[in-house]
C-alpha positions as CSV (number, residue, x, y, z in Angstrom):
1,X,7.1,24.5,-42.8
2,X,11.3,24.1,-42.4
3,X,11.2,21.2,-44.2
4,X,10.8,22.6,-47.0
5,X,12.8,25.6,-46.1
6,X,15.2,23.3,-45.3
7,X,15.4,21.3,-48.8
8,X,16.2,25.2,-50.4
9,X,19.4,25.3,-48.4
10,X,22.9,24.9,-50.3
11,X,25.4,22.8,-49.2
12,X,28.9,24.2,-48.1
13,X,32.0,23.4,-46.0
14,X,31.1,24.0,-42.4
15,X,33.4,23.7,-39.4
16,X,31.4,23.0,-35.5
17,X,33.9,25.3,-34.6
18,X,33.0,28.5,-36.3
19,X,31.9,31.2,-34.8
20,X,28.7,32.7,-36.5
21,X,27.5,36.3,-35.7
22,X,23.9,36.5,-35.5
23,X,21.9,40.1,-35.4
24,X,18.4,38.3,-33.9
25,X,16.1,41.5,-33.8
26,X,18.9,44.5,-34.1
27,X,21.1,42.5,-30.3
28,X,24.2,40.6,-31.8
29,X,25.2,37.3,-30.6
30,X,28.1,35.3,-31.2
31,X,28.1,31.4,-30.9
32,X,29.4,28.6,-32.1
33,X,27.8,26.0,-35.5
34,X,28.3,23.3,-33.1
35,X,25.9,25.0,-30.4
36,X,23.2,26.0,-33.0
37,X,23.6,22.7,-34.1
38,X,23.3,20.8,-30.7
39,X,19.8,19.8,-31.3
40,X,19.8,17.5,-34.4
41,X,16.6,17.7,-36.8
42,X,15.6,21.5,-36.5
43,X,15.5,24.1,-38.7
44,X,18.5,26.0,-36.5
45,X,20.5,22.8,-36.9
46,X,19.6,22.5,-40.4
47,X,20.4,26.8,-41.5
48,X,23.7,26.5,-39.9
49,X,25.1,22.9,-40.8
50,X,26.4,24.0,-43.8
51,X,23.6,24.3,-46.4
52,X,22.7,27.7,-45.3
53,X,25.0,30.6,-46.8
54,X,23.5,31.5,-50.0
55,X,20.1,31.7,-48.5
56,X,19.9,33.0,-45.0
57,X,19.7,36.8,-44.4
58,X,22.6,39.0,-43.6
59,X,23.3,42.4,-42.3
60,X,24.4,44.3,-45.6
61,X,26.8,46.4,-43.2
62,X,28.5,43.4,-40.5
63,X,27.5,40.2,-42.5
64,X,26.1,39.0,-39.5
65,X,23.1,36.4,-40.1
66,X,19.5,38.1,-39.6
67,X,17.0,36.5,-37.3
68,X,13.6,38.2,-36.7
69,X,12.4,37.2,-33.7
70,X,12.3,38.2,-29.8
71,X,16.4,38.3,-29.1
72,X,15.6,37.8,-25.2
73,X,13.5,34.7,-25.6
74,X,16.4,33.7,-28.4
75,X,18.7,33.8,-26.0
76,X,17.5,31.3,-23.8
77,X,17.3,29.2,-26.8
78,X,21.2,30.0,-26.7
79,X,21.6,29.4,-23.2
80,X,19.3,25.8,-23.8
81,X,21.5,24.4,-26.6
82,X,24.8,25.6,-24.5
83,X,23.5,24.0,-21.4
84,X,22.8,20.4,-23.3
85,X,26.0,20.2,-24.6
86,X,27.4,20.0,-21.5
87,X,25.2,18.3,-19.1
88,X,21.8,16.6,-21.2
89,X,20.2,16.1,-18.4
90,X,20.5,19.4,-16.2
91,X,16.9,21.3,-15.8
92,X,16.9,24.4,-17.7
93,X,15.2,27.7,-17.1
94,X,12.1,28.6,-18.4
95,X,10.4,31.7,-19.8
96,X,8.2,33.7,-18.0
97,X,4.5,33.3,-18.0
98,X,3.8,36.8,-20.2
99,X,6.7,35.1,-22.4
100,X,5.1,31.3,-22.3
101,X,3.5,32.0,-25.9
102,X,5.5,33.4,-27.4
103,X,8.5,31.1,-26.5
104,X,6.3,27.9,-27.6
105,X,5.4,29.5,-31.0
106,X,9.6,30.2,-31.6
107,X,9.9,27.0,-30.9
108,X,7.2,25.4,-32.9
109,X,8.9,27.6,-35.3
110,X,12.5,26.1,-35.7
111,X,11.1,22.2,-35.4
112,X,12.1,21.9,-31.6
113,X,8.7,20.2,-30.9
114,X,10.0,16.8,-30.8
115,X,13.3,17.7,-28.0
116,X,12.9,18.3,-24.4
117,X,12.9,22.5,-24.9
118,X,9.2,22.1,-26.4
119,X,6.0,22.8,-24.9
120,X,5.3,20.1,-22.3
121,X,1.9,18.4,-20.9
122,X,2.8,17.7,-17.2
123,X,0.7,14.7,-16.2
124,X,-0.7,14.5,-12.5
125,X,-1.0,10.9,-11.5
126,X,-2.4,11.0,-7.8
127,X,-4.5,8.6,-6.7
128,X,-4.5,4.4,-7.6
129,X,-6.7,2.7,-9.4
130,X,-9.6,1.3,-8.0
131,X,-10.7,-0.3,-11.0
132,X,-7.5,-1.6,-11.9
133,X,-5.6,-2.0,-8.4
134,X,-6.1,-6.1,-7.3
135,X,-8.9,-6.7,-4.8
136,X,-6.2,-7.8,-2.2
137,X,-5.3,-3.9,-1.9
138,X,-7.3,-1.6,0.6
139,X,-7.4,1.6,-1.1
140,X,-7.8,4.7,1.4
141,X,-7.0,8.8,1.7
142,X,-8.8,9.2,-1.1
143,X,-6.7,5.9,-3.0
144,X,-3.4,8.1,-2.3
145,X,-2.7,4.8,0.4
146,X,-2.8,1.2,-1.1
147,X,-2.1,-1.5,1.9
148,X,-1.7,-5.2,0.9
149,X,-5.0,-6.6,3.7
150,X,-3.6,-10.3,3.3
151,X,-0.7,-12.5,2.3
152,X,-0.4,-13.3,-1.5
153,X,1.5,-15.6,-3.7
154,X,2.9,-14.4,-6.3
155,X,2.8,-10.8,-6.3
156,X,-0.2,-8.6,-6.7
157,X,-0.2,-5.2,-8.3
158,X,-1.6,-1.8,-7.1
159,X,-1.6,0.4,-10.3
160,X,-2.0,4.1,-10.1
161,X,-4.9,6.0,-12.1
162,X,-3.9,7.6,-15.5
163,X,-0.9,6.8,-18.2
164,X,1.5,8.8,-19.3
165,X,1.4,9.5,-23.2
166,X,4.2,10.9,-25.5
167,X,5.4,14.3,-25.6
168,X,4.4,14.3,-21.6
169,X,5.9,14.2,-18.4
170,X,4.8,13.2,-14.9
171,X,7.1,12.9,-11.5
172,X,5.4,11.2,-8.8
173,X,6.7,10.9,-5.5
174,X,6.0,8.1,-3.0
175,X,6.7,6.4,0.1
176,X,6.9,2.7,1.2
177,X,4.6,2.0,4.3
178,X,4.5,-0.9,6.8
179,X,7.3,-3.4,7.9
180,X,10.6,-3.6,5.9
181,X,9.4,-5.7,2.6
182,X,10.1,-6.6,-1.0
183,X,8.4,-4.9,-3.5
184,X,8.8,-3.3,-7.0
185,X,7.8,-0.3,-8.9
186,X,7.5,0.5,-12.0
187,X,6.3,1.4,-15.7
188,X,3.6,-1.1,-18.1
189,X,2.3,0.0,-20.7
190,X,-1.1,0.8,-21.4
191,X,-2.0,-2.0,-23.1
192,X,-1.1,-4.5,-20.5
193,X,-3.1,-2.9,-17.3
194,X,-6.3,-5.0,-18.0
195,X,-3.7,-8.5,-18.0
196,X,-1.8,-7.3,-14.6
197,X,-5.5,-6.3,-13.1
198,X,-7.0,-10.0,-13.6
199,X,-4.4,-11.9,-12.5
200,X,-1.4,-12.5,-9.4
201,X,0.6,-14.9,-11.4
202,X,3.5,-12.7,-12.9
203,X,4.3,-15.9,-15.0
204,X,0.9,-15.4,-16.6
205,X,1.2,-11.9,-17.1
206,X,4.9,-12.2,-19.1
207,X,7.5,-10.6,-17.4
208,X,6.3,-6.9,-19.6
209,X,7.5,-3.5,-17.2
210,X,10.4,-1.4,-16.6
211,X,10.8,-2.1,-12.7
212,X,12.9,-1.0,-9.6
213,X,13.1,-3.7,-7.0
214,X,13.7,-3.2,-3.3
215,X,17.2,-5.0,-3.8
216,X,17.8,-2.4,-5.7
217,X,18.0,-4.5,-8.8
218,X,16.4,-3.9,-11.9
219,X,13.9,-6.6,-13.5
220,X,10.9,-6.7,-15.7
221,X,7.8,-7.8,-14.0
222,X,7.4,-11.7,-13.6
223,X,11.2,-12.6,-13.4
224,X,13.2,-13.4,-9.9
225,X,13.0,-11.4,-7.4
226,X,14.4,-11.2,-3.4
227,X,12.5,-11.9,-0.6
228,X,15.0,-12.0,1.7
229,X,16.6,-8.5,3.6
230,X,18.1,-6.5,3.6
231,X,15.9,-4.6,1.4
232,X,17.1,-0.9,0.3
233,X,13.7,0.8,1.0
234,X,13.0,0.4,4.2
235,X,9.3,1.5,5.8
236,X,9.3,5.2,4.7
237,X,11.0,5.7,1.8
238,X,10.7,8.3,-0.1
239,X,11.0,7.9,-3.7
240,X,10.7,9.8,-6.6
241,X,9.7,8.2,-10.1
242,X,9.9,10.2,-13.4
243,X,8.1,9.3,-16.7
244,X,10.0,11.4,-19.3
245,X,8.3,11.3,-22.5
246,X,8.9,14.8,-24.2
247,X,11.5,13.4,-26.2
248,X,8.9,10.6,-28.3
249,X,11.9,8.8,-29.6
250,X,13.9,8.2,-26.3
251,X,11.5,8.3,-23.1
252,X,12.8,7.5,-20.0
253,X,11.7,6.3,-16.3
254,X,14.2,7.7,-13.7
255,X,13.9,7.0,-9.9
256,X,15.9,9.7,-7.6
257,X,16.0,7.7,-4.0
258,X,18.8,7.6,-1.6
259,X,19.8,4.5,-3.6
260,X,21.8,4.8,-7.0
261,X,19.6,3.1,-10.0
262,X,20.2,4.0,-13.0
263,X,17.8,5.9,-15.6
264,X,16.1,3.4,-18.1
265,X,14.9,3.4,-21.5
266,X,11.2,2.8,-21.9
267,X,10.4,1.2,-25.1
268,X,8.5,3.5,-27.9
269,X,6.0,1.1,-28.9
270,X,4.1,1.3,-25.8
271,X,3.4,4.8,-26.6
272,X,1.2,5.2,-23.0
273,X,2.7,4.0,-19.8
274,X,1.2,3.2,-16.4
275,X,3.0,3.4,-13.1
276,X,2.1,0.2,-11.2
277,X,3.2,-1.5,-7.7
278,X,3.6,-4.6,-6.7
279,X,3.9,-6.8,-3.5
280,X,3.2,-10.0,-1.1
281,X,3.6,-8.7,2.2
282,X,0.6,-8.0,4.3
283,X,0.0,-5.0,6.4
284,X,2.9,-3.5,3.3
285,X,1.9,-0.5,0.7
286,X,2.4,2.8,-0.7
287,X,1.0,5.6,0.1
288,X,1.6,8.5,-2.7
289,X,2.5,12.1,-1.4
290,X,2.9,14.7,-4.2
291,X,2.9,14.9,-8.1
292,X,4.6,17.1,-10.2
């Protein structure tokens, strides 16, 4: 629907520092272009970029711009677009449950499906994978606890139940159990679980994944690796991995631990992704605590 709204617009000289009055269901706001702008490829972005002043509606008496919708939910809009331009990655308030429709419809509305403001499905991934998870594993609690039962060469891989798809999120918090040991965690794709499943030999599977090691390094799956400690996750460890898919053209993996490793870029193609462990050490796991 604002595409083609947005093909009747008319071009004009536009400054991101104007201020624009709006009148958004008889409250008046005042912002700036730049912040209605701040999320490229909407409809808001595209109204007040400049191609917008000989078709928008305007208050015959103040000239300010017309928007009919619910001024407290637009508001928080405001207070999204504001917040974004100064820190992308700070969590932003959401509406209230009586207010959740309504919010996701406005959004729908002016093309923010594709951004992080839009409706998102939060993904619970919270057990492993029995049918996946290598035989070397002894899954208990319910497979919330995978334990390596015996020493393995190359690395086997415990990979948790359920993928992670576009437009969704899932944080999934975890623990390293046993001795101090090397391990890695991680995102695969889909596609490859059945490959990492069948086999220990991380040459044979290709070196695919988006990985934290214990050295607190960060290598595909199937590449070097340390074996030596100090390790920085030492027996108990709680870590928290986050699959970040709401924006589909720029998901992300992001471990918050008392290490500093830095967010990565998962590629697009893969368009599901898996979480998946893997280690060498016997009597060594992970045990997973909570999902958000």
């Amino acid at each position: 629907e604002w595409e083609r709204e947005k093909e009747t617009m008319v071009v004009v000289k536009a400054k991101q520092t104007d201020i624009i009055e709006l009148d958004v269901g008889g409250r008046v706001f005042k912002t700036t272009r730049a912040t209605l702008c701040a999320q490229p490829d909407t409809l808001l972005s595209a109204m007040f970029s400049g191609r917008w002043e000989d078709n928008v509606q305007r208050d015959p008496e103040t000239g300010a711009v017309f928007i009919d919708c619910n001024p407290a939910l637009f508001e928080l809009l405001l207070d999204h677009l504001r917040a974004l331009q100064l820190d992308p990655e700070k969590k932003l308030p959401s509406p209230s449950p009586e207010q959740k429709a309504v919010w996701e419809t406005m959004l729908t509305y002016w093309g923010f499906t594709h951004t992080k403001l839009s409706p998102v499905t939060v993904v619970a991934l919270e057990r492993f994978s029995a049918e996946y998870s290598n035989p070397a594993f002894a899954l208990t609690g319910g497979n919330t606890m995978a334990t390596l039962v015996s020493e393995v060469n190359p690395f086997v891989y415990a990979i948790v139940d359920g993928s992670v798809g576009m437009g969704e999120k899932c944080t999934l918090k975890f623990r390293s159990i046993g001795r101090n040991h090397g391990f890695g965690f991680g995102v695969i794709p889909e596609s490859d679980v059945a490959v990492m499943s069948s086999t220990s030999d991380t040459g044979v599977f290709g070196g695919r994944g988006v990985v934290f090691w214990s050295d607190g390094t960060t290598k595909p799956f199937g590449r070097t690796w340390t074996t030596s400690p100090p390790f920085g996750f030492p027996p108990g460890s709680l870590v928290e991995l986050c699959i970040d898919a709401r924006d589909t053209s720029a998901p992300t993996v992001e471990v918050t631990s008392h290490l500093e490793l830095p967010k990565l870029n998962l590629p697009t193609e893969w368009q599901k992704y898996r979480v998946a462990f893997c280690i060498m050490d016997a009597s060594c796991g992970f045990e997973i605590v909570s999902v958000e």
